[in-house]
FIZAFI-842045 format. One record per residue: x, y, z of N, C-alpha, C, O in turn; residue number from 0. Coordinates in steps of 0.05 Angstrom, whole numbers. Layout:
N
(atom (X Y Z) (X Y Z) (X Y Z) (X Y Z) NUM),
...
***
This chain:
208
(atom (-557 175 255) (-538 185 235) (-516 200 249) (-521 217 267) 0),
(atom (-488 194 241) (-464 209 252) (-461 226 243) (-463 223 218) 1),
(atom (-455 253 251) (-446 280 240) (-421 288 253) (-415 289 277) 2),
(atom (-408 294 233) (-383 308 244) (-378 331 241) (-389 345 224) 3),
(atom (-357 340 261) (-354 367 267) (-329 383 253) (-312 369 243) 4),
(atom (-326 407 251) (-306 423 242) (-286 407 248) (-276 394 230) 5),
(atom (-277 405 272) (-258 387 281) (-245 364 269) (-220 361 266) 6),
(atom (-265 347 263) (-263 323 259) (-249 326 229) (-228 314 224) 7),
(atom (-262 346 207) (-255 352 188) (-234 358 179) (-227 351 156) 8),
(atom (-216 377 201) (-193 379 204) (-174 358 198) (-161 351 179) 9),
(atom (-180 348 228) (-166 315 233) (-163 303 216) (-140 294 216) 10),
(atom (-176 296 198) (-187 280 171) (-164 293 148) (-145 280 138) 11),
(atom (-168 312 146) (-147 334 137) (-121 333 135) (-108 329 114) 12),
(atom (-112 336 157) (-92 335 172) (-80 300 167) (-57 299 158) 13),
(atom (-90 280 170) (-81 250 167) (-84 242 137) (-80 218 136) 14),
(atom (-91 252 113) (-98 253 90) (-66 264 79) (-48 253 65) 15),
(atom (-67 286 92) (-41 306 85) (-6 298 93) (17 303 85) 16),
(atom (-22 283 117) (7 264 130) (18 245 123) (37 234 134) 17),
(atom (0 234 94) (6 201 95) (29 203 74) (35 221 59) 18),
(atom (38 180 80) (66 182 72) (76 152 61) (70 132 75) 19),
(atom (94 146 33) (101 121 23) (130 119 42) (149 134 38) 20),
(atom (129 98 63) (150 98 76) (176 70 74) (167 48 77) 21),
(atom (198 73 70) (220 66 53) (232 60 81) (231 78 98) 22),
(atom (248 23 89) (266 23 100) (271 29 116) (264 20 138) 23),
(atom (294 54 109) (308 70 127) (299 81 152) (314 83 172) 24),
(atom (263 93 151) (245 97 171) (232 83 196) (226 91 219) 25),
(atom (229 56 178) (225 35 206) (240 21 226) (264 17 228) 26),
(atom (217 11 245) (234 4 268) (222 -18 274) (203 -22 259) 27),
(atom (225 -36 289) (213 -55 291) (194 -61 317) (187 -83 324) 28),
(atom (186 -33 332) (166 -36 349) (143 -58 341) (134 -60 318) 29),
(atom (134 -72 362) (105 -86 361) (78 -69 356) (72 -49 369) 30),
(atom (60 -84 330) (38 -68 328) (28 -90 355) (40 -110 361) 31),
(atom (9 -82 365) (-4 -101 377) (-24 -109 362) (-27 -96 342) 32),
(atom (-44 -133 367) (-63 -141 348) (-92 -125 353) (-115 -130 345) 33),
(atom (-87 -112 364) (-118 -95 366) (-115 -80 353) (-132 -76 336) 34),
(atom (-86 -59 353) (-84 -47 329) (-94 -63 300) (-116 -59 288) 35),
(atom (-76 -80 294) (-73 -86 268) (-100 -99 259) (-106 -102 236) 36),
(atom (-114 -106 281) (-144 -114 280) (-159 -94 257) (-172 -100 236) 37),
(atom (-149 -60 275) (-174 -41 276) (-162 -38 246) (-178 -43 228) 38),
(atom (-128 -28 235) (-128 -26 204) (-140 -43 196) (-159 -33 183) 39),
(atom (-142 -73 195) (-152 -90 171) (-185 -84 176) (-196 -90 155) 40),
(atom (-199 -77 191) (-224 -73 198) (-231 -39 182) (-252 -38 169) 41),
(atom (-217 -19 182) (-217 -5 159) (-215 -18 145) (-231 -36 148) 42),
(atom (-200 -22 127) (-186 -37 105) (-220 -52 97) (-232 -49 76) 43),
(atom (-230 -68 120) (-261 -79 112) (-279 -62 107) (-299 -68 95) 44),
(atom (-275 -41 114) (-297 -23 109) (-301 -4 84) (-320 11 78) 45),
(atom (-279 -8 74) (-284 5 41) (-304 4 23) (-322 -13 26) 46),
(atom (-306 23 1) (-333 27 -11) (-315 1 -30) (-291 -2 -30) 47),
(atom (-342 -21 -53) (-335 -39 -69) (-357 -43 -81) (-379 -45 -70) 48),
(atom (-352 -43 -110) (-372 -42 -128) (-395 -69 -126) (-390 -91 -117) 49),
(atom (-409 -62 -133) (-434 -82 -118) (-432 -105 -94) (-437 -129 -93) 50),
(atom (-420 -85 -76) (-411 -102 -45) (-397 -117 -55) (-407 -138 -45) 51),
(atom (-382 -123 -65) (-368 -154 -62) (-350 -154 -57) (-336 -174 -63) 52),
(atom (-338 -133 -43) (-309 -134 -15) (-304 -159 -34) (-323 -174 -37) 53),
(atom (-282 -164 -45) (-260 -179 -62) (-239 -187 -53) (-225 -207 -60) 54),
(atom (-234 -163 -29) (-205 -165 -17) (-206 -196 7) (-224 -207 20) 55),
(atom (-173 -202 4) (-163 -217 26) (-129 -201 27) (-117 -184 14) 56),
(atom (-122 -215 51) (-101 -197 68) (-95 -218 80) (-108 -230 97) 57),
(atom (-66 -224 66) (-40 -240 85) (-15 -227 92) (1 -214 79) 58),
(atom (-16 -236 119) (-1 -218 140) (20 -238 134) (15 -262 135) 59),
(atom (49 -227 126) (69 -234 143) (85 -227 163) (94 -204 168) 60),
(atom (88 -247 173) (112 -234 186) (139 -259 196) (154 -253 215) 61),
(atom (141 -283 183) (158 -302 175) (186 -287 168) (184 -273 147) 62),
(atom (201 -286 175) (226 -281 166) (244 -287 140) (256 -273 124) 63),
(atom (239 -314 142) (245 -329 113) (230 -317 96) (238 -308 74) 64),
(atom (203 -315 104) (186 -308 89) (199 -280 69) (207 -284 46) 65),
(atom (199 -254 80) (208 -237 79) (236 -238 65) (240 -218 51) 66),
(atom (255 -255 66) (276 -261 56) (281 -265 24) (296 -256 7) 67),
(atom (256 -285 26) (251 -296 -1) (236 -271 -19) (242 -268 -43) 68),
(atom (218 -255 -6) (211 -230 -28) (224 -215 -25) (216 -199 -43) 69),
(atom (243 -202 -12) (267 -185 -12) (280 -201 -39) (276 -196 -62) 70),
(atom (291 -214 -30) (308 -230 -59) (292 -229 -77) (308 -221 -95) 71),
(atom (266 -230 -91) (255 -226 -117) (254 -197 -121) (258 -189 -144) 72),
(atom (249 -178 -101) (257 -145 -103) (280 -147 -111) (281 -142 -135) 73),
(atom (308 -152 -98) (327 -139 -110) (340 -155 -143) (359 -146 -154) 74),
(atom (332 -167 -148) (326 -189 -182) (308 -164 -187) (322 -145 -191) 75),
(atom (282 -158 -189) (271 -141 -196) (284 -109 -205) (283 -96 -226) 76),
(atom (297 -100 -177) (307 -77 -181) (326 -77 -202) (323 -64 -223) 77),
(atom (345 -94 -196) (365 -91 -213) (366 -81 -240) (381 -64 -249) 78),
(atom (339 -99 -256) (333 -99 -278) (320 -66 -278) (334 -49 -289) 79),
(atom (301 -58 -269) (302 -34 -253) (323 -17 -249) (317 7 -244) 80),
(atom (347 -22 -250) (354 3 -244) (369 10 -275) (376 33 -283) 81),
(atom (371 -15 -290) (386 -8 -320) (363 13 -331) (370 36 -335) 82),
(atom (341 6 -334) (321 22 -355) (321 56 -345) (320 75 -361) 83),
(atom (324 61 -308) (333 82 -301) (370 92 -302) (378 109 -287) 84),
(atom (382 81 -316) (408 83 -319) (420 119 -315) (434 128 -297) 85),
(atom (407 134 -341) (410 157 -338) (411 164 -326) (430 180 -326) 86),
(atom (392 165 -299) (388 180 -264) (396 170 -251) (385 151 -240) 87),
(atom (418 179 -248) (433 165 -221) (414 174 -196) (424 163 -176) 88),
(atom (403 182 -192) (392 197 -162) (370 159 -166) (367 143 -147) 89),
(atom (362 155 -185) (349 121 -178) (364 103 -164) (354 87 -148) 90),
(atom (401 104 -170) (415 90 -154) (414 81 -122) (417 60 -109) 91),
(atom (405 114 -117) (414 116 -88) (389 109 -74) (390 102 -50) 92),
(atom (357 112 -89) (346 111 -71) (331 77 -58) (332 56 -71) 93),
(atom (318 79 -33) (305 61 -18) (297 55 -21) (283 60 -2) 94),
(atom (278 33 -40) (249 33 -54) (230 13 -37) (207 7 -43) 95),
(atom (247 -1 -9) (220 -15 5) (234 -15 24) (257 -5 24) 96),
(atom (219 -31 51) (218 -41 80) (219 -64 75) (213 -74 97) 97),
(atom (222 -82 60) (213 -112 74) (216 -127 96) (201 -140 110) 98),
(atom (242 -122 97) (258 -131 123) (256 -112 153) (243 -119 172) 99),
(atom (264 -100 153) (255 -71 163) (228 -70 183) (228 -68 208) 100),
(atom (209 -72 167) (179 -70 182) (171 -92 196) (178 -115 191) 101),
(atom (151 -84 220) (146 -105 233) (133 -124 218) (142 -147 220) 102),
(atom (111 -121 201) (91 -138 195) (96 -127 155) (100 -104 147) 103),
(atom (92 -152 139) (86 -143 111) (60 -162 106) (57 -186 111) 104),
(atom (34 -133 89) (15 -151 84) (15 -151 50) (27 -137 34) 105),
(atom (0 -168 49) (-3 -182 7) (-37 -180 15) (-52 -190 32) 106),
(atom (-41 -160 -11) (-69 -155 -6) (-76 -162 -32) (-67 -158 -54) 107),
(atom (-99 -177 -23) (-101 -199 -59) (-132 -190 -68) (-146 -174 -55) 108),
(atom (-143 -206 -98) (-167 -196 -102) (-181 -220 -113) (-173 -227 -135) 109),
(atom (-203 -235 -101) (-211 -251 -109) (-230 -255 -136) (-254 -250 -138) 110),
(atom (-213 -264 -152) (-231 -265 -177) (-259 -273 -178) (-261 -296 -169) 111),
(atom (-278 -266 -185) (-304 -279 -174) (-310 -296 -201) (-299 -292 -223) 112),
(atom (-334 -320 -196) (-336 -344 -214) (-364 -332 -226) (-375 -345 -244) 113),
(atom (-374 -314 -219) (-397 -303 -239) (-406 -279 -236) (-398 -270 -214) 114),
(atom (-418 -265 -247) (-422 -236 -256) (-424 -228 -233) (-431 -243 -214) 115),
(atom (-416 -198 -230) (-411 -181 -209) (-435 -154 -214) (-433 -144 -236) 116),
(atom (-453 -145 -199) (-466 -121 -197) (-448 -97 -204) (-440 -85 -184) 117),
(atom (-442 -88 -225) (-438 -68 -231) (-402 -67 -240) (-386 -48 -239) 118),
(atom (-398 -88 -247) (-375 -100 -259) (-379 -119 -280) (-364 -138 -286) 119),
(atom (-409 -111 -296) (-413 -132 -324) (-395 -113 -344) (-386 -126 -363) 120),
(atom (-388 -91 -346) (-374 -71 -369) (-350 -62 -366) (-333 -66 -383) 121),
(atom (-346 -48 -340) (-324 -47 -331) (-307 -65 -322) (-304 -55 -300) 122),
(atom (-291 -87 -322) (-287 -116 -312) (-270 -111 -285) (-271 -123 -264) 123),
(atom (-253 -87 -294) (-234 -85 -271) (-238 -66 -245) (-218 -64 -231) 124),
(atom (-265 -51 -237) (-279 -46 -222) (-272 -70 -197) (-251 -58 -191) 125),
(atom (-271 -90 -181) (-260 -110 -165) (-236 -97 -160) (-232 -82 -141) 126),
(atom (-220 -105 -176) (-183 -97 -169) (-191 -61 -157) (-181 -54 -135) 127),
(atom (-209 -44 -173) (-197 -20 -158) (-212 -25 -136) (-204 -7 -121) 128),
(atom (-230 -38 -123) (-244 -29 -95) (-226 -46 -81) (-232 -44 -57) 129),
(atom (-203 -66 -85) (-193 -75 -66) (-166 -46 -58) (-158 -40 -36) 130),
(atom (-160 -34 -81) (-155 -1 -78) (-159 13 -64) (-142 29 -55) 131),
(atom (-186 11 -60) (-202 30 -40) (-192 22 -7) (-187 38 11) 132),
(atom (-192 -10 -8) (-191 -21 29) (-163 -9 29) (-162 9 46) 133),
(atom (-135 -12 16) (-109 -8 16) (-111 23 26) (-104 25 49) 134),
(atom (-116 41 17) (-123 68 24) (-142 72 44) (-146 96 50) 135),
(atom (-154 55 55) (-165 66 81) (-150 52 102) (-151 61 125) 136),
(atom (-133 24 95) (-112 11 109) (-89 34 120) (-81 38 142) 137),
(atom (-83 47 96) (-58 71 107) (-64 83 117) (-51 89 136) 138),
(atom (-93 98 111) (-95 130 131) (-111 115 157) (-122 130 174) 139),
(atom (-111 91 160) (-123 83 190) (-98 89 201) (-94 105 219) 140),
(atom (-78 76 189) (-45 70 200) (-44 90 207) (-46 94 231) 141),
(atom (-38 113 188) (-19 140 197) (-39 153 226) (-27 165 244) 142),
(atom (-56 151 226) (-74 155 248) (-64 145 277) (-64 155 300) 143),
(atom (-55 116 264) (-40 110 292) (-9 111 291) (8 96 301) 144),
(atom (-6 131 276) (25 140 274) (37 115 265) (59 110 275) 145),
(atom (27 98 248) (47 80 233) (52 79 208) (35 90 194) 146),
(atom (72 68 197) (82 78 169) (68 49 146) (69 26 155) 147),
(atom (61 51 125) (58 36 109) (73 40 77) (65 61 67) 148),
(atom (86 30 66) (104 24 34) (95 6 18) (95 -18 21) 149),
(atom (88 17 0) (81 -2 -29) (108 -15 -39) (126 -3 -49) 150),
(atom (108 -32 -36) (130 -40 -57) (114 -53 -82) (93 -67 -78) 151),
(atom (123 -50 -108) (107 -55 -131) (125 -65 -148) (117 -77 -168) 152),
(atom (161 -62 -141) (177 -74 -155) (177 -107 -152) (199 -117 -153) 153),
(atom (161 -118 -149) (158 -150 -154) (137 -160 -174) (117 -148 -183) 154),
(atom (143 -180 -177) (135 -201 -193) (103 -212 -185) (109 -230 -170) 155),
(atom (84 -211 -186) (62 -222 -176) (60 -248 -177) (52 -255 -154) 156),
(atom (63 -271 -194) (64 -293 -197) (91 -306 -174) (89 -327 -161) 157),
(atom (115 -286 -173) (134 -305 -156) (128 -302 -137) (133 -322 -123) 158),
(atom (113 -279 -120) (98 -271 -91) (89 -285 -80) (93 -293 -57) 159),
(atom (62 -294 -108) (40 -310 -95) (58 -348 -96) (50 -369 -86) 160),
(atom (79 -343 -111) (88 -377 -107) (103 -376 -77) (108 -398 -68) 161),
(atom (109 -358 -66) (135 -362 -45) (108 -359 -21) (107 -372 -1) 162),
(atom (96 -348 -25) (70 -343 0) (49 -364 -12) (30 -353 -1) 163),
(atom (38 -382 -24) (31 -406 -32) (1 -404 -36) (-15 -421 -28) 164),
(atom (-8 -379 -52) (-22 -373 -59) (-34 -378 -80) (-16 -375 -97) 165),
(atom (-63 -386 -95) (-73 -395 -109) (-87 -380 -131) (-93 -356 -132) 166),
(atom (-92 -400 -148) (-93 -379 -179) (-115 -363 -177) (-115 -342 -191) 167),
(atom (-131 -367 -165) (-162 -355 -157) (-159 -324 -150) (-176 -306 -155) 168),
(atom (-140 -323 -142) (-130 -294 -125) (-111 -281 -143) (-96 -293 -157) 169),
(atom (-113 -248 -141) (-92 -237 -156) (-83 -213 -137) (-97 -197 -126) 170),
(atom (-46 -216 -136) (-38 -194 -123) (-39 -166 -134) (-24 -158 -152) 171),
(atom (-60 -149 -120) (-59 -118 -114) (-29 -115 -105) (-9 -113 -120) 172),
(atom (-29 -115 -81) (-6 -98 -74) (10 -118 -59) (2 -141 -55) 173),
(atom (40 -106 -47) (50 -115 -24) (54 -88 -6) (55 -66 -16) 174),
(atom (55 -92 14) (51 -77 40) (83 -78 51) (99 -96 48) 175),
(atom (87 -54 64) (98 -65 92) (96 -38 109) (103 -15 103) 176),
(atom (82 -51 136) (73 -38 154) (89 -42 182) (100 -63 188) 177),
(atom (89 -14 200) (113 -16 216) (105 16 236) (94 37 230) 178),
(atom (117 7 258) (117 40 263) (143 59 259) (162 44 263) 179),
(atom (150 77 254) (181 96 238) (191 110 263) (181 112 285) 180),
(atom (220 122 252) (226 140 268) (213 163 261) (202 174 280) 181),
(atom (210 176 238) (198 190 225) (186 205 205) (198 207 184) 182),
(atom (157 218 210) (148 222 189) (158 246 172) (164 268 183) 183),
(atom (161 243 148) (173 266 127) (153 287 123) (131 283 112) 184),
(atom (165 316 134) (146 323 119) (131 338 94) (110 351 91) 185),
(atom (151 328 79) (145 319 48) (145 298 42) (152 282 58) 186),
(atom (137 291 18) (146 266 9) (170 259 -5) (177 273 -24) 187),
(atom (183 236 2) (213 240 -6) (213 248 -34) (222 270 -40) 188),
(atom (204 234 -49) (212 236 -80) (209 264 -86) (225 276 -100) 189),
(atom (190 274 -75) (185 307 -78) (211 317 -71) (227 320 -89) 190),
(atom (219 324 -41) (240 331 -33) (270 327 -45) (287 345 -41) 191),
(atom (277 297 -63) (303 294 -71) (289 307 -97) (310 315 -108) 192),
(atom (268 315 -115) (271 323 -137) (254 308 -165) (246 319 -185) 193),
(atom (254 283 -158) (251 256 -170) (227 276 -193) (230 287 -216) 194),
(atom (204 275 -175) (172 289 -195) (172 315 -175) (185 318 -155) 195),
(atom (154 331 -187) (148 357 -170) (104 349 -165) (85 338 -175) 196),
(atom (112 365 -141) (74 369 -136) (61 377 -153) (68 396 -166) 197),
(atom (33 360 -157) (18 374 -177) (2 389 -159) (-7 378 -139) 198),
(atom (-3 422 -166) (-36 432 -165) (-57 419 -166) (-58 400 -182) 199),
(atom (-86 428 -147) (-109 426 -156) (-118 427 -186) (-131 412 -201) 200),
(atom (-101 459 -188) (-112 463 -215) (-100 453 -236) (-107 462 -258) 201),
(atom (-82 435 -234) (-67 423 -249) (-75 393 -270) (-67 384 -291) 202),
(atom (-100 385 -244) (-104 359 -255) (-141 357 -252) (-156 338 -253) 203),
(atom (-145 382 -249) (-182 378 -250) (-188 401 -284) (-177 421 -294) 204),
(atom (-211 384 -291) (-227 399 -311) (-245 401 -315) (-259 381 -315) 205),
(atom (-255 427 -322) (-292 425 -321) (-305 422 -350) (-291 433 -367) 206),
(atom (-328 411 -359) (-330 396 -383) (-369 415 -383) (-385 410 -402) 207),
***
């Protein structure tokens, strides 16, 4: 059995508190190497999933065209996006992904399964969140190795999986893009320009 130390707790702490949704403007196009990107997707494998059935798959790009073609369904996306935010101009100005930008973008998918799941007969969508779970241990592996990861969520799931040639079986969680930055913020932007404010502890727990 492993035990960890004050230390470690810290550490833990400390890379929890660091992680950061990183936009664009931050990346660079250093090389992950593949041992890195090994060891994230190997977190990423190690996530807790409701009756084991790890769900997740993970396609790496890093095709250019590739990237081209979902950049262009982002900014069709945004657009429409930015009318419904019309009022706030501070939405105008801001960055809302890397695509192009980052070294590597991953599409982290969820495999629908063809018969009952342990502990997903009531809850149905228990699957989609444990592929949740690998995405969040994907980032805080990253920031660990000082690299930046961005949700982009302004796309289309159906045009994603057509331009990356992906099949109906599978459903897109997220898109990724992973990279190493110039640097880390240390706030989080949206906090810092104003956008939402931090919630408290005591803001969002209740005792029953």
């Amino acid at each position: 059995m492993i035990k960890f130390t004050k230390k470690d707790q810290q550490i833990l702490k400390q890379i929890i508190s660091a992680r950061r949704d990183i936009r664009g403007h931050h990346f660079n196009k250093k090389e992950i190497s593949k041992e890195i990107l090994d060891e994230l997707l190997t977190s990423a494998n190690n996530a807790p999933s409701v009756g084991f059935s790890q769900p997740w798959e993970f396609v790496i790009i890093k095709d250019e065209d590739k990237k081209e073609q979902i950049y262009k369904e982002f900014e069709k996306q945004n657009t429409k996006a930015k009318k419904i935010f019309e009022s706030n101009e501070l939405y105008k100005s801001l960055k809302l992904e890397g695509i192009k930008e980052s070294y590597v973008n991953i599409a982290v998918l969820y495999k629908k399964p063809k018969s009952d799941v342990l502990g997903q007969t009531v809850q149905k969508k228990m699957g989609e969140y444990s592929v949740v779970c690998a995405i969040q241990n994907l980032w805080l592996s990253a920031r660990s190795h000082n690299i930046g990861v961005g949700w982009v969520s302004i796309l289309r799931a159906k045009k994603v999986k057509k331009i990356l040639g992906i099949s109906k079986e599978y459903k897109l969680i997220s898109y990724l893009c992973v990279g190493y930055v110039d640097t880390f913020l240390d706030t989080p932007e949206l906090e810092t320009l104003g956008w939402e404010k931090k919630k408290s502890v005591k803001e969002v727990v209740r005792w029953v």
